[in-house]
N, C-alpha and C positions, 0 to 999 in steps of 0.2 A: 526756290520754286514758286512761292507765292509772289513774289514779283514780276516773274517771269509769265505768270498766267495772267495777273493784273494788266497786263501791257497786250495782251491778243485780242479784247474787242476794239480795242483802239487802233491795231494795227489791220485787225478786217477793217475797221470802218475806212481807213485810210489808201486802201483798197478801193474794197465794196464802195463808199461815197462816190468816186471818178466813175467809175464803170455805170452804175445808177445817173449820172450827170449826163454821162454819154448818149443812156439810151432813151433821156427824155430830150435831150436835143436833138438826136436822129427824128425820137416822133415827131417834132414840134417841126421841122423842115418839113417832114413827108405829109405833115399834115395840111402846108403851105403851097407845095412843089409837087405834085404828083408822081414825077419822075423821080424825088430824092431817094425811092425805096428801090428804084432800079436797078439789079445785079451792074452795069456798068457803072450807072453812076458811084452806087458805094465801092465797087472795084478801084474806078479814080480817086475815089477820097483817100481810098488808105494807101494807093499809089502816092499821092502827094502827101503824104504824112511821111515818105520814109525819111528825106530829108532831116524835117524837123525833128522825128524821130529816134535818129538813130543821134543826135545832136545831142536829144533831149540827156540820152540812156549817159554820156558823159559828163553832162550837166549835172545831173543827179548824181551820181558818184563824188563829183566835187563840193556839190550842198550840204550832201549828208557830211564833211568833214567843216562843215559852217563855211565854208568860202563859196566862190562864186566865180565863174569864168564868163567873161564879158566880150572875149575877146572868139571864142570857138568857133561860130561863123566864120569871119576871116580868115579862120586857120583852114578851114574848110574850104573857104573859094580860093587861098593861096594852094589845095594841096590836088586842085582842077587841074589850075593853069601850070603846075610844076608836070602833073600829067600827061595833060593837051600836048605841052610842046615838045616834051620827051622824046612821047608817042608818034609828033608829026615829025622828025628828026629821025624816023628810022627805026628809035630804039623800041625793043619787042615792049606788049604792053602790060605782058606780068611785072617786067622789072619795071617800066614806068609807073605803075599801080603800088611797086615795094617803096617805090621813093620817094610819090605824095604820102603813103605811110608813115615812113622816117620824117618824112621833111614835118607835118603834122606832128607826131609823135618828140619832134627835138625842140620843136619851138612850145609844147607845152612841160615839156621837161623844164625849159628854161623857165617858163612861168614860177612851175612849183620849184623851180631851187629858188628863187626871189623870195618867195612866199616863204617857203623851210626856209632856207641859207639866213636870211636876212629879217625873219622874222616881220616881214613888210605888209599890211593890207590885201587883201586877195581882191577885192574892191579899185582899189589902187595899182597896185600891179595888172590886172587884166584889163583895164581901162587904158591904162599907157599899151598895151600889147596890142589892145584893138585896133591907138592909132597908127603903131609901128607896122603892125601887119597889113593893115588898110592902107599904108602909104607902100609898104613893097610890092601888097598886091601893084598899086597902078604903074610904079613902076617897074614890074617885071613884064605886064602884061603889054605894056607900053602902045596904050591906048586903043588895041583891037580884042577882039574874042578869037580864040581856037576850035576848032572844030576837029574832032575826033572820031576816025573811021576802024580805029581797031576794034576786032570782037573779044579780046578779052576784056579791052573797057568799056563796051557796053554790055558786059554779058548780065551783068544783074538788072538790065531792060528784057530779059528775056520772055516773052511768055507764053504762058501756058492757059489750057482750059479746064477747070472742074467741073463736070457736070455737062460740057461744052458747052456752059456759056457765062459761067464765071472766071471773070479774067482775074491770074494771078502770074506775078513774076517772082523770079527769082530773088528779085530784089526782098522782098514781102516776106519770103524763106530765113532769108541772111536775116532779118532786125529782128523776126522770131526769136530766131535761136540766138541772137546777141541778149534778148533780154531772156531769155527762158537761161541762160548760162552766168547774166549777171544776178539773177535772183536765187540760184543755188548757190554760186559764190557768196552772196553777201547775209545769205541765210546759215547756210552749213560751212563753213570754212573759219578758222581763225581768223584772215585778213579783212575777212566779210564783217566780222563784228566786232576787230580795232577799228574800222572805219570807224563805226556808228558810235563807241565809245569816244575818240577821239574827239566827232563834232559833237558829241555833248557836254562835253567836258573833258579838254586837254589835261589839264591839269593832275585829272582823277584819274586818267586814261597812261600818264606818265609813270606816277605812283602803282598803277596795275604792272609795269613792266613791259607797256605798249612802247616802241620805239618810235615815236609820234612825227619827230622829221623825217626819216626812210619812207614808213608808210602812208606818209600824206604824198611825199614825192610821189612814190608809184601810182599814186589815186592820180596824180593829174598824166602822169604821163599814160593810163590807160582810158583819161579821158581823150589825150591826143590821139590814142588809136582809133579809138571811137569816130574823133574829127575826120582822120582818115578814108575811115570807111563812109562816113557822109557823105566826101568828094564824090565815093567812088559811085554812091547811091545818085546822085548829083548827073553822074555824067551817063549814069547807067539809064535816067529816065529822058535828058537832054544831053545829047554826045557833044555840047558847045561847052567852055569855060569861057567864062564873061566873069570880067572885076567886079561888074556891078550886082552881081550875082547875089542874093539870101543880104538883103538891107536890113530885115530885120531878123533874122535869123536866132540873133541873142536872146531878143526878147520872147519869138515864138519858144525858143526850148526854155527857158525860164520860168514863161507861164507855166506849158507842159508840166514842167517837173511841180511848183507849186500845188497848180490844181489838182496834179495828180498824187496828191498829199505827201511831199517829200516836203520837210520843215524847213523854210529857209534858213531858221535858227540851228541845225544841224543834227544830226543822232537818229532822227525818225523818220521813217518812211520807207514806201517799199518801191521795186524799181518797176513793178507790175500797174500800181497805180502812174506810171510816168507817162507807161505805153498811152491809158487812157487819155492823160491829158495832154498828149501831143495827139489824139483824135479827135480829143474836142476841140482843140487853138484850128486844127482844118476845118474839122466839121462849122464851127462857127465861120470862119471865113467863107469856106466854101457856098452855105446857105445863105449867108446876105449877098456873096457874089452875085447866086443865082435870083436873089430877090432884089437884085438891082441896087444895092449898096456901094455906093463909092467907096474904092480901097483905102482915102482918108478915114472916113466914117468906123470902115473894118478893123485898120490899125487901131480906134480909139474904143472898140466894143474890147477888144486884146487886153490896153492896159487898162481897163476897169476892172476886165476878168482877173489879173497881175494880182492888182491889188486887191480886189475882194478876197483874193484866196490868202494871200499877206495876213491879211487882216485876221479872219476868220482860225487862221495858223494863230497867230500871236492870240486869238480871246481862248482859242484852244488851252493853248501852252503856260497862260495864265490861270487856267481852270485848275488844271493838272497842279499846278503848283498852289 
């Protein structure tokens, strides 16, 4: 028990810290931008967060077991264009939507059996996947975009008014309740806290009786789901799949998850703070967009944020110890 209460301001802060981040970045825009404070404009921001988002929610799930999925993005714009074409071919577009699901969900499967099976780098193996899936993406797509006119795959572009004049979609529903579902998983559930034991310590996590190759497996293959539903988020805000779709994709749910105090090193963090820091990787984009920043310049404001949080993780973790 006294371990377990020693580890809850640390686990608010890691929290609380992203959320706090959040809302002096919002000020520091609106203080800039008059309009940043606008019910639409903030409606758009967390519109374009769902992507990165919901990205993020499976990137995190794989951090916390200390690996790292490099490749999610691409599993993502592969599970558009597997979609798109389905969908343009006729086929109704629930079942097109089950199969960028699957198709997502088999190529991370295959990830974490390299990873389990083989005991190989997670660093390494997701790195080869990103260039494997990024060379099927172009060539499946073979070199046009899809466009997509069914309503069941846009339907998480759906929207709605609160208040009549806060725009929210459907989309904004769905990654709620993906992370409100993965935070009582990973809090109250047995599977939820072999994760956490596992990335901090395999070893100790074996000797507990944790079954550490199965349930790393299933950690990646519910991150593929995840990827899935990104697709779906994807096509639900732009009905097109393009190859060239989310370039940096990896990086934006990576920061996300860091900032939003998930430990690269593995075992800590919550998935509440994830949500935060895929608001802040937009929120920051989005306000130097709007202040006239070149998307070079935005990408390099990203990995400094990466790595500050890296950092600040690792003087943490050092502290601790």
């Amino acid at each position: 028990m006294p371990a377990r209460s020693s580890r809850l301001p640390t686990m608010r802060r890691r929290t609380l810290g992203p959320v706090l981040a959040l809302a002096v970045l919002v000020v520091a825009f609106g203080l800039v931008h008059s309009t940043f404070f606008q019910a639409a404009n903030l409606s758009l921001v967390v519109e374009q967060s769902l992507v990165v988002g919901t990205l993020a929610l499976g990137q995190a799930l794989v951090i916390l077991t200390a690996g790292v999925d490099l490749a999610n993005a691409a599993v993502a714009v592969l599970g558009t264009l597997v979609v798109a074409k389905l969908a343009m071919t006729g086929t109704p577009g629930v079942v097109a939507l089950l199969m960028g699901l699957l198709v997502a969900a088999a190529v991370a499967a295959v990830t974490g059996g390299l990873v389990t099976g083989l005991k190989l780098p997670p660093f390494i193996v997701t790195f080869g996947m990103l260039v494997i899936v990024g060379a099927v993406v172009r060539l499946y797509a073979a070199g046009r975009t899809y466009s997509v006119t069914d309503g069941a795959v846009g339907w998480l572009g759906t929207t709605k008014y609160l208040f009549g004049r806060i725009e929210l979609t459907y989309g904004m529903g769905l990654m709620l309740v993906m992370y409100l579902v993965a935070w009582f998983v990973l809090k109250r559930t047995r599977w939820g806290e072999d994760i956490k034991q596992i990335g901090a310590d395999p070893r100790a996590a074996r000797r507990a009786g944790i079954r550490v190759r199965p349930t790393t497996l299933t950690v990646y293959v519910a991150a593929g789901v995840c990827y899935g539903v990104a697709a779906w988020q994807a096509l639900g805000r732009v009905p097109i799949a393009d190859p060239e779709a989310l370039p940096l994709g990896n990086l934006d749910s990576i920061t996300a998850v860091v900032v939003g105090g998930v430990s690269l090193f593995g075992g800590r963090g919550s998935v509440l703070g994830t949500l935060a820091g895929a608001l802040i990787v937009v929120v920051l984009r989005t306000g130097l967009a709007q202040s006239g920043v070149d998307t070079l310049y935005q990408d390099i404001a990203v990995g400094v944020l990466m790595i500050a949080a890296v950092a600040v993780d690792r003087f943490s973790l050092g502290r601790q110890r």
